[in-house]
C-alpha positions as CSV (number, residue, x, y, z in Angstrom):
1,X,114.2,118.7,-33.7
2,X,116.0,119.0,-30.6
3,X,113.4,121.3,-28.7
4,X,116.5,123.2,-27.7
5,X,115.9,127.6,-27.7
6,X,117.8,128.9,-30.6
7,X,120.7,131.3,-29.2
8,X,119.9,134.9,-31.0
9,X,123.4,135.7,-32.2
10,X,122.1,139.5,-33.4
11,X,123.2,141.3,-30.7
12,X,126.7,139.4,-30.4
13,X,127.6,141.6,-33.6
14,X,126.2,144.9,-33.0
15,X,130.0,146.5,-32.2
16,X,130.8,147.5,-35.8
17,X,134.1,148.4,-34.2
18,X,135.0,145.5,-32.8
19,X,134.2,143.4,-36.3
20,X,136.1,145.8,-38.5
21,X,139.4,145.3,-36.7
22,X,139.3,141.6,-37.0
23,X,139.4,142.3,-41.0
24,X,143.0,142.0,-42.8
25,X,144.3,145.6,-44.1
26,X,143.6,143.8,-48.1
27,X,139.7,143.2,-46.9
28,X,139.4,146.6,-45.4
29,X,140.9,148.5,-48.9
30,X,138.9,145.8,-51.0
31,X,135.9,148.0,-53.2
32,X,132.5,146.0,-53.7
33,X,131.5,146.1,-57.5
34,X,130.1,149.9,-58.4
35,X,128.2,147.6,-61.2
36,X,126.4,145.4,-58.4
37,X,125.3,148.6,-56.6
38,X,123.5,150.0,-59.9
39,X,122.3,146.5,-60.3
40,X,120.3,146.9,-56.7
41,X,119.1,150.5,-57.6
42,X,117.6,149.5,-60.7
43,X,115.6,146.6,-58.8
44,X,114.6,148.4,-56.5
45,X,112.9,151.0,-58.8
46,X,111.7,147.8,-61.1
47,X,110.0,146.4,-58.0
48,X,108.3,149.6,-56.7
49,X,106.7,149.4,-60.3
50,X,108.9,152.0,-62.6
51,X,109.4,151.3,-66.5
52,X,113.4,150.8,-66.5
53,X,115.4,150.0,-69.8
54,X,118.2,148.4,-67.8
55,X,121.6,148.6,-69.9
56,X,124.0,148.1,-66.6
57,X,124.4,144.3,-66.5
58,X,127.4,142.1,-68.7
59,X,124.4,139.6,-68.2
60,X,122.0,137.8,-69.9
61,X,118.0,137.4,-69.4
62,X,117.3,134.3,-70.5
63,X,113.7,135.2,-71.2
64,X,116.0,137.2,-74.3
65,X,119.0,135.2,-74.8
66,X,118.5,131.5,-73.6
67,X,121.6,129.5,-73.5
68,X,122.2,126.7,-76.5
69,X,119.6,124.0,-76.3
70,X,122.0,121.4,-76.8
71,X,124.5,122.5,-74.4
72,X,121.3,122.6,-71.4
73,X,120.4,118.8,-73.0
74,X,124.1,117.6,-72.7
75,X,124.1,119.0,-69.3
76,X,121.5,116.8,-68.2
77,X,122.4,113.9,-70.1
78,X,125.7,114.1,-68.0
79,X,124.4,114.8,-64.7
80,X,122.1,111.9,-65.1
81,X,125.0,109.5,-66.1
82,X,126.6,110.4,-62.9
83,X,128.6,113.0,-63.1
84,X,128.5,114.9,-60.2
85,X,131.6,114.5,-58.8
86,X,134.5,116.5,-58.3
87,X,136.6,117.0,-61.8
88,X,140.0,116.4,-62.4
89,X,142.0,119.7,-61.1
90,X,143.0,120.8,-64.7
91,X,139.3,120.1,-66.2
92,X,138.0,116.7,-67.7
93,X,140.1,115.2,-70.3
94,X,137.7,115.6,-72.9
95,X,136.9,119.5,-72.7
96,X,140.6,119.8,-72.8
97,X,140.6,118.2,-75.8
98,X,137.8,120.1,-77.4
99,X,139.3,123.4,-76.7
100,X,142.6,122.3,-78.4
101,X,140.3,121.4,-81.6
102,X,138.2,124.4,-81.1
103,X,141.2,126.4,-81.3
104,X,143.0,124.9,-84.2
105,X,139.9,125.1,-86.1
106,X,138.3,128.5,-85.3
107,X,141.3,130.8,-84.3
108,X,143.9,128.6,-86.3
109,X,146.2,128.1,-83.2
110,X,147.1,124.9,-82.3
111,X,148.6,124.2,-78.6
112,X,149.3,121.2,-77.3
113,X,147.2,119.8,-74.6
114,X,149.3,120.6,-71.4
115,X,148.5,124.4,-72.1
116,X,144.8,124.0,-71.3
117,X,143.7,124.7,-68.0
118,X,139.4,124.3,-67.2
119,X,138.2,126.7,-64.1
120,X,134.5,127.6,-62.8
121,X,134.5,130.8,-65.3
122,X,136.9,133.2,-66.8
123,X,137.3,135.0,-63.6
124,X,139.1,132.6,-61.6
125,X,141.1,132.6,-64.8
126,X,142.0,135.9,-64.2
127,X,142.6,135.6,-60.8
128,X,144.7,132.6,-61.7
129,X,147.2,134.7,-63.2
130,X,147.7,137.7,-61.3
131,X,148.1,135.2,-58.4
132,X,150.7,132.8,-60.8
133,X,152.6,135.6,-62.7
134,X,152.7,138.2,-59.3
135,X,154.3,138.9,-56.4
136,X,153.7,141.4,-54.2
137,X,154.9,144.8,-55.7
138,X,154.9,143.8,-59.2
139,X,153.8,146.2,-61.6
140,X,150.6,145.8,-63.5
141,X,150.4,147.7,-67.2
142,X,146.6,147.9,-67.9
143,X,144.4,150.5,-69.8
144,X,141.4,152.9,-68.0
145,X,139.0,152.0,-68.6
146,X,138.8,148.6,-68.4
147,X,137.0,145.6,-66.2
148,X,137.9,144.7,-62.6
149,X,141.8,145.1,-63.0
150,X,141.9,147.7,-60.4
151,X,140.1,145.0,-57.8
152,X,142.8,142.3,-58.9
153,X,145.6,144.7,-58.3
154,X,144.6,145.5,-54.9
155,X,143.9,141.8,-54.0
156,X,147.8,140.5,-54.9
157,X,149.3,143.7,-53.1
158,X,150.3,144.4,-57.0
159,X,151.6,148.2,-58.0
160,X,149.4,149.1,-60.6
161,X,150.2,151.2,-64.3
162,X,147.0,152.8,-65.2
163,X,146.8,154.1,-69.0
164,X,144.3,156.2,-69.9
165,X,143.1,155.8,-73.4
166,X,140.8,157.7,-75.5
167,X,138.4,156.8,-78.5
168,X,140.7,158.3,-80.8
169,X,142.9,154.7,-80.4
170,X,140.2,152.3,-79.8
171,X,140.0,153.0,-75.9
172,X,143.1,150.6,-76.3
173,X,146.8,151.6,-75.2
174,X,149.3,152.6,-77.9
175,X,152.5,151.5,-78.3
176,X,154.1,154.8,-77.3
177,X,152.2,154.8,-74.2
178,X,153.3,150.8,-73.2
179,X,156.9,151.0,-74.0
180,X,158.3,153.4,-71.0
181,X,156.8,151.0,-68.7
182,X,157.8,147.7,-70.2
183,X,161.3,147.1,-68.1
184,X,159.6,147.0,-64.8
185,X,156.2,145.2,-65.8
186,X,155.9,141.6,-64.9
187,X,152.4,141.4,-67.1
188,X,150.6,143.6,-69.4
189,X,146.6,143.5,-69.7
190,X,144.7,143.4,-72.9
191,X,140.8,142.6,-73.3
192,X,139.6,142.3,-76.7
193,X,136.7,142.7,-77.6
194,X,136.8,145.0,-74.8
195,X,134.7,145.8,-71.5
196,X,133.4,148.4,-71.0
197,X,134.2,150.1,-74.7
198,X,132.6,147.3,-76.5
199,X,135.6,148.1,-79.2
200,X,137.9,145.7,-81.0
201,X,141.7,146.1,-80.9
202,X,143.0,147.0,-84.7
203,X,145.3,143.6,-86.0
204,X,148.4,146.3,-86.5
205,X,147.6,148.0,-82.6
206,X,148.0,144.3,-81.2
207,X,150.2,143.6,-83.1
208,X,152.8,146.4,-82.1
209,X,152.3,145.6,-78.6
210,X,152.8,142.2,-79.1
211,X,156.0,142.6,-80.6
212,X,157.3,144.8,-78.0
213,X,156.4,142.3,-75.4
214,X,158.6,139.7,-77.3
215,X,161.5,142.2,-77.8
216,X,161.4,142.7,-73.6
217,X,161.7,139.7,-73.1
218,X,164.2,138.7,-75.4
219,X,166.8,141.2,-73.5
220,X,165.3,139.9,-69.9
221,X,166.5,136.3,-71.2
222,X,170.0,137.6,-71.5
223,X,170.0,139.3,-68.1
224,X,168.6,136.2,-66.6
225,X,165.3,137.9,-65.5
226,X,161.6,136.8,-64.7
227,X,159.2,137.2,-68.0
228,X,157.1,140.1,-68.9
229,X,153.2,138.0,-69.8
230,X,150.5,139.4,-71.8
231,X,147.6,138.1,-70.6
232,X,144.6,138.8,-73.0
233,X,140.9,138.6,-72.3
234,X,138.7,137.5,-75.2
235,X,136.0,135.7,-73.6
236,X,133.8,138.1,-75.8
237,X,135.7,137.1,-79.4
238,X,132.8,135.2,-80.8
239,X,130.5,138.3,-81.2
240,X,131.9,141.0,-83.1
241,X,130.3,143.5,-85.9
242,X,130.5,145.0,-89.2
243,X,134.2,145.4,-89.8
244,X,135.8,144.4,-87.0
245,X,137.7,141.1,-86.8
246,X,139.1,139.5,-83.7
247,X,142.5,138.5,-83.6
248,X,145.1,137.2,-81.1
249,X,148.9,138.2,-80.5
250,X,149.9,134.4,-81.2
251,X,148.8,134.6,-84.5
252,X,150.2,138.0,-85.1
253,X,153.6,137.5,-83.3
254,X,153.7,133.4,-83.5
255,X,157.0,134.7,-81.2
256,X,154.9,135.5,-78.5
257,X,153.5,131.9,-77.6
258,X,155.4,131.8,-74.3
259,X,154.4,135.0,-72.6
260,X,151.2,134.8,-74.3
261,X,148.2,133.9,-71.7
262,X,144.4,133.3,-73.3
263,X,141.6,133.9,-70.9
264,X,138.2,132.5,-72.8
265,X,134.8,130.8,-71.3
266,X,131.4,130.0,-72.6
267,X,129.9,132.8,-70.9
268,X,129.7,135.5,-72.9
269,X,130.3,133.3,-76.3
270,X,126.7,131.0,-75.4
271,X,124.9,132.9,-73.1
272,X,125.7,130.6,-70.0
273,X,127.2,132.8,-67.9
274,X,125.9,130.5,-64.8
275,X,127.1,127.4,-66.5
276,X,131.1,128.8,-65.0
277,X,133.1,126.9,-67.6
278,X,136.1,129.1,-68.7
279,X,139.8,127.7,-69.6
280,X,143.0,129.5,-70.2
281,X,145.5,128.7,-72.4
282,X,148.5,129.5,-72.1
283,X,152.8,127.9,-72.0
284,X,152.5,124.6,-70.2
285,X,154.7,125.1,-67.4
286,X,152.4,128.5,-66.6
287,X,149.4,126.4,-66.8
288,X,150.9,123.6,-64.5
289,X,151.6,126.0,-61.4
290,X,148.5,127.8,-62.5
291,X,146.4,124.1,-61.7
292,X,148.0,123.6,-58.9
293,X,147.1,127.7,-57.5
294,X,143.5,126.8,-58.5
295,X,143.3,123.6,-57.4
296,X,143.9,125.2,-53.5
297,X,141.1,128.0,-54.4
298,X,138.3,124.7,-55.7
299,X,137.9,126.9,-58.9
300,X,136.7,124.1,-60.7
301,X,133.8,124.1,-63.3
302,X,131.3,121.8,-62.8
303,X,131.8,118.6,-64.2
304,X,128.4,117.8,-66.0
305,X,128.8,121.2,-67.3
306,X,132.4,120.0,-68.6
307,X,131.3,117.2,-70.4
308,X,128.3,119.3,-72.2
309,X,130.6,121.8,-73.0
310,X,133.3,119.5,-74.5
311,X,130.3,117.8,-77.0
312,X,128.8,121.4,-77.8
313,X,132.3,122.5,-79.0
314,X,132.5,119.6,-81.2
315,X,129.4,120.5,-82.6
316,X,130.6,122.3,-85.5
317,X,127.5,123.3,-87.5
318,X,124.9,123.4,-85.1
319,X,126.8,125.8,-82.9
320,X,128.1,127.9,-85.7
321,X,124.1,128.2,-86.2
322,X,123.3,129.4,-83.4
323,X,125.9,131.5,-82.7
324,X,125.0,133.4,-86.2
325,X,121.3,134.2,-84.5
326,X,122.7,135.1,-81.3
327,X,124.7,137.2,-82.7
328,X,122.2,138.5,-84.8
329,X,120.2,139.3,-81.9
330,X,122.7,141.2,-80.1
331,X,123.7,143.3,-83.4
332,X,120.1,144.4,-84.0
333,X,119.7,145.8,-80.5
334,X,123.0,147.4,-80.3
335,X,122.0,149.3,-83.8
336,X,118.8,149.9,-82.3
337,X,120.6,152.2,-79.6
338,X,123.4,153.6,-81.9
339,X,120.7,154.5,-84.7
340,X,118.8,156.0,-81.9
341,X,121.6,157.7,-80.0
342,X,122.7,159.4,-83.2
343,X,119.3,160.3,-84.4
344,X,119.5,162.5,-80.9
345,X,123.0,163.8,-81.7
346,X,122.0,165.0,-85.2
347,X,118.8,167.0,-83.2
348,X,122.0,169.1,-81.6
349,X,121.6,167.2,-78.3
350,X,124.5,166.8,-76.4
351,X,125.3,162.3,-77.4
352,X,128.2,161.2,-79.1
353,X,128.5,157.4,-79.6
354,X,130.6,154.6,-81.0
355,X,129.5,152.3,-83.8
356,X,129.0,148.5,-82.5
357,X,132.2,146.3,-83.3
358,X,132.1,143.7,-80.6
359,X,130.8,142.5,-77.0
360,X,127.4,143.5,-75.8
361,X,128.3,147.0,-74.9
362,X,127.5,150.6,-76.4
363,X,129.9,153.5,-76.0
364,X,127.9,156.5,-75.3
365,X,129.5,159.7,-74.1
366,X,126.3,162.4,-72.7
367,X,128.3,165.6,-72.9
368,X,126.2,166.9,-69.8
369,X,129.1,168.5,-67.8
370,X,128.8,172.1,-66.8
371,X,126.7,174.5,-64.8
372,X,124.5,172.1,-64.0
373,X,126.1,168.6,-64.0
374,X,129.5,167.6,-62.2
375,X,130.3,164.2,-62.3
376,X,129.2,161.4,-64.4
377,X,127.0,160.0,-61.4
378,X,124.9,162.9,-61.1
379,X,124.6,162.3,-65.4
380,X,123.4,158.5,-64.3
381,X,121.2,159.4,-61.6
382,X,119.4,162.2,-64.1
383,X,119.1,159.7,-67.0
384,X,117.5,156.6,-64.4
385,X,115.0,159.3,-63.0
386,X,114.5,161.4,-66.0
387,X,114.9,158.4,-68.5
388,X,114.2,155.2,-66.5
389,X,117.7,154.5,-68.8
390,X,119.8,152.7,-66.5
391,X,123.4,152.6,-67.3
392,X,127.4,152.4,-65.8
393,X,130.0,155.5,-65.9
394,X,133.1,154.5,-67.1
395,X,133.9,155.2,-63.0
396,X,133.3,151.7,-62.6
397,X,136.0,150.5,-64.7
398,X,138.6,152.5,-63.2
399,X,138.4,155.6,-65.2
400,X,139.0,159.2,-62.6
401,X,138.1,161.6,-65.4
402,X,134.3,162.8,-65.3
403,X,134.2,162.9,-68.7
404,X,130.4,161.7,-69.8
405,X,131.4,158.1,-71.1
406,X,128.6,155.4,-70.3
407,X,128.7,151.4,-70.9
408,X,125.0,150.2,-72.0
409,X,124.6,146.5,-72.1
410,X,122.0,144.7,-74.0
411,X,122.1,141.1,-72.8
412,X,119.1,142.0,-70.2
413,X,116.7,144.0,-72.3
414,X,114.0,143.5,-75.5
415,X,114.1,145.7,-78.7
416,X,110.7,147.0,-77.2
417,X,112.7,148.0,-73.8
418,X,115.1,150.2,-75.9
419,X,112.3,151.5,-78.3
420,X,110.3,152.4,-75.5
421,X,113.1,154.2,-73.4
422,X,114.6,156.6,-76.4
423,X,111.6,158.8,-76.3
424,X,112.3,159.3,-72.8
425,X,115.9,160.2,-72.9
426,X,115.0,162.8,-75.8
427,X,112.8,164.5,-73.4
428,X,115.9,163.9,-70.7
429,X,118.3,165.5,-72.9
430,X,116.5,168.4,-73.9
């Protein structure tokens, strides 16, 4: 204590004017998250005491879904060894290794060690390659909806190619609709199992784009031009359903290992999304100028975490055990809302919905537009109040048509949450 008077610095920044024109032209265009904004809504109504099934966050409670056991125990085990220093700037040596395993044995893909790359998460993995593949102006191919690629556009001064797709293909991108803008795209965007749709790409789909991709860049060899990358999001290919099967354009088009970059993480696959361990892997010079873009941002994991994470890949059949009940879990509650949803549908009320194949996500589309409804966010609004159902248009992921198309997420809420909440969106609906 110095017994000094603390200088009040509030009124030094009451000019809003003055503050704003200090901020770059990027910052002053730069959205906040629409999903974070929900997020405070729905708090707010939980904490002035109203029942809210809360299906906005890609989040897990972990009063529902705890993260592995083991992986927590490792953690701690390495923190109390000493590891609490900074990591190597491509990830500890053995997490590395355990991904290159992991991958040979559960994806059959086998990559040699240079093309792993370890960051704090799989979004500084995606930020890692916009900011390695782009350069200003660059064109961006990427489907509507679909998570935070309009954000990532705008931060790299990127021109972006926005494809609306429809249930009817999967909410992925055809073929028909890629191919025109192929020649002038420097990297393509694919997120299987996807957010928000909570759909699985078909193996021919993928497979169709991923050839195209190799036949681009097989002329932009000849002509001495810069590669066209598809850089595909799985970090949710653990947890799929019923029919669907993940599957990756390497092993589809084994011609496509160069322009091919994987964006994976423990998040979503273990429940740890605060543990921020994620890796992409990719061609090794890619992932070299990647590390050292990274390495200036200090988007590096934790290192306990890496070591836990390395030893809880290896651990083959207690991991494939939990991952079965996790899994389970998620399944059961997603039915719970599709069974539900299209028990309402069959009364003649105006729900149509997708059957679960992967991530935590629901489709839903509340066919509410007309006299009385005009946007999707008036839909949301009626549905939290009427409902206490709390859930994110398809606005947030970039999509301009008001067209009735919802996310819900179950990571955050109990079977008895969405038993409790169906009655009340019955009653909403009619």
């Amino acid at each position: 204590m110095t017994g000094r008077p603390a200088l009040d610095t509030s009124p030094l920044f009451l000019d809003p004017a003055v503050a704003d024109a200090s901020h770059s032209a990027m910052a002053r265009g730069l959205q906040g998250s629409e999903i974070l904004k929900i997020a405070a809504e729905v708090r707010a109504m939980k904490a002035a005491g109203r029942d809210v099934c809360n299906l906005t966050v890609g989040d897990f409670d972990p009063a529902q879904f705890p993260a592995p056991p083991q992986l927590i125990g490792e953690t701690e085990a390495a923190l109390r060894a000493g590891h609490t220093n900074y990591p190597p700037s491509d990830g500890v040596l053995e997490l590395r290794q355990a991904v290159v395993r992991y991958y040979e044995r559960e994806l059959g893909l086998r990559y040699p060690l240079e093309s792993v790359l370890i960051a704090a998460g799989a979004r500084p993995i995606l930020y890692g390659s916009y900011g390695t593949v782009l350069d200003p102006g660059d064109v961006v191919v990427y489907p509507v909806p679909s998570w935070n690629n309009n954000h990532y556009v705008h931060l790299f001064g990127a021109r972006a190619v926005q494809l609306p797709v429809s249930r009817e293909h999967g909410f992925f991108p055809t073929a028909e609709q890629v191919r025109p803008h192929l020649a002038t795209a420097r990297l393509l965007v694919i997120n299987s199992p996807q957010n928000p749709s909570g759909t699985v790409i078909a193996p021919a789909q993928l497979a169709e784009l991923t050839q195209l991709v190799v036949e681009e860049n097989t002329r932009r060899q000849q002509r001495g031009q810069k590669a066209l990358f598809l850089l595909y999001d799985q970090v949710y290919w653990t947890l799929t359903f019923g029919k669907a099967r993940h599957v990756t354009p390497v092993e589809l088009v084994p011609a496509a290992a160069p322009y091919v970059i994987l964006l994976d993480a423990i998040s979503k696959s273990f429940a740890a999304t605060g543990m921020r361990v994620g890796w992409a892997v990719a061609a090794p010079p890619l992932i070299a100028r990647m590390r050292d873009f990274l390495g200036h941002v200090g988007a590096w994991a934790p290192r306990a975490e890496q070591v836990a994470t390395a030893k809880w890949l290896d651990a083959v059949e207690s991991r494939h055990a939990w991952q079965r009940t996790f899994a389970q879990q998620l399944e059961q509650r997603l039915e719970a809302l599709y069974q539900g949803c299209r028990a309402l549908a069959r009364e003649g009320l105006p729900v149509e919905v997708i059957e679960p194949q992967g991530a935590i996500y629901l489709s839903v589309r509340f066919d509410l537009i007309g006299a009385r409804f005009h946007t999707n966010e008036q839909i949301r609004k009626h549905l939290l109040d009427a409902a206490g159902m709390a859930v994110v248009p398809f606005q947030a992921f970039g999509l301009r048509e008001d067209s009735g198309w919802f996310r819900l997420s179950v990571g955050a809420v109990s079977m008895r949450d969405i038993e409790a909440m169906l009655p009340r969106l019955r009653t909403a609906l009619r």
